[in-house]
C-alpha distance (Angstrom), angle and dihedral (degrees) to the residues before:
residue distance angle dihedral
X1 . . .
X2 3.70 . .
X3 3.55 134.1 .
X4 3.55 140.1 -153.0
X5 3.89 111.9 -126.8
X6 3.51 129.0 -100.1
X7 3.68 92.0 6.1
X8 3.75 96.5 46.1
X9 3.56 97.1 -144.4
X10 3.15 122.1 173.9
X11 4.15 105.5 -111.2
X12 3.56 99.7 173.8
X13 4.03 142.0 -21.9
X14 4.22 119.0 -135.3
X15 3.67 109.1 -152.1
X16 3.94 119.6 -149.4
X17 3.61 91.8 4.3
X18 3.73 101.0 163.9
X19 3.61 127.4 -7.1
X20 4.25 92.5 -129.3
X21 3.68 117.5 46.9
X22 3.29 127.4 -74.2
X23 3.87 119.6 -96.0
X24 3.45 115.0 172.6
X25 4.14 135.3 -0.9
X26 4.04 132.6 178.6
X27 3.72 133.5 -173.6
X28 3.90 111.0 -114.0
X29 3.91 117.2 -116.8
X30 4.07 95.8 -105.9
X31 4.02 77.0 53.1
X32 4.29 86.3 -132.5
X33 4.15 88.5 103.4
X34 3.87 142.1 65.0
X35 3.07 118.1 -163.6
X36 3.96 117.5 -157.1
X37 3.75 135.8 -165.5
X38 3.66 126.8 -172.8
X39 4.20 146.0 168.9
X40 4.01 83.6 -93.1
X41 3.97 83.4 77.5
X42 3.76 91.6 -121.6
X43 3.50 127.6 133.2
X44 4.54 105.5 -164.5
X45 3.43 121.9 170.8
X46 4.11 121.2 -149.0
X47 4.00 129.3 -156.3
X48 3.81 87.4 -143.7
X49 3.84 82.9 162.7
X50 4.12 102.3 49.3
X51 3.09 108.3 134.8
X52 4.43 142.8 -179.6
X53 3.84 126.2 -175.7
X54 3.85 89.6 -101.5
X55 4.18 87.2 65.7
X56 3.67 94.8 33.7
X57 4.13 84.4 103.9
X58 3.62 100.8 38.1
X59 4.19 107.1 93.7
X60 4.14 101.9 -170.0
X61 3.43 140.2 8.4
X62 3.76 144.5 169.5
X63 3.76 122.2 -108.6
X64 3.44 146.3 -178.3
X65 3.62 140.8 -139.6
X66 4.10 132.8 -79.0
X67 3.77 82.6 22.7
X68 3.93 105.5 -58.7
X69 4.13 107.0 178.3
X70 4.25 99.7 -138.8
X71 3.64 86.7 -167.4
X72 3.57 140.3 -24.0
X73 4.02 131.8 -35.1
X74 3.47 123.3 38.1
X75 4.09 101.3 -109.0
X76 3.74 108.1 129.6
X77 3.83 98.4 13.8
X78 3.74 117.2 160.7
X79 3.57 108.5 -136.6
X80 3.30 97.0 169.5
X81 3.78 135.6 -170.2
X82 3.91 123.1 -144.4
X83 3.92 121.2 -151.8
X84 3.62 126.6 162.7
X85 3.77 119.1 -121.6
X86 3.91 96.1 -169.2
């Protein structure tokens, strides 16, 4: 899950992220990215904040891994990214 700071709110929830837990995670510089890190020795990177005019009004949603839409709009997509930290 991630949460928006000092309110923690939830913003949105990734689903099957990584198959190990998760270890570390940072916010890219554009803030539009996450990266995460965890004991699976992956490295994925998720456009949480991806968004179109048709999602501009939508505040949370549920997603899935590799980039499954749950439901209309593109607002917390997970586009993710896979590199190998081995």
């Amino acid at each position: 899950m991630l949460h928006a700071y000092p309110s923690m709110e939830r913003v949105a929830e990734i689903r099957d992220a990584h198959d190990s837990r998760v270890l570390f995670s940072c916010v890219g510089p554009a803030g539009d990215v996450v990266c995460t890190g965890a004991g699976d020795e992956n490295l994925k990177f998720w456009r949480v904040w991806d968004m179109t005019a048709e999602s501009v009004s939508k505040k949370k949603k549920i997603v899935g891994s590799v980039g499954e839409d749950v439901g209309g709009g593109r607002i917390n997509s997970t586009k993710e990214g896979i590199l190998s930290i081995r």
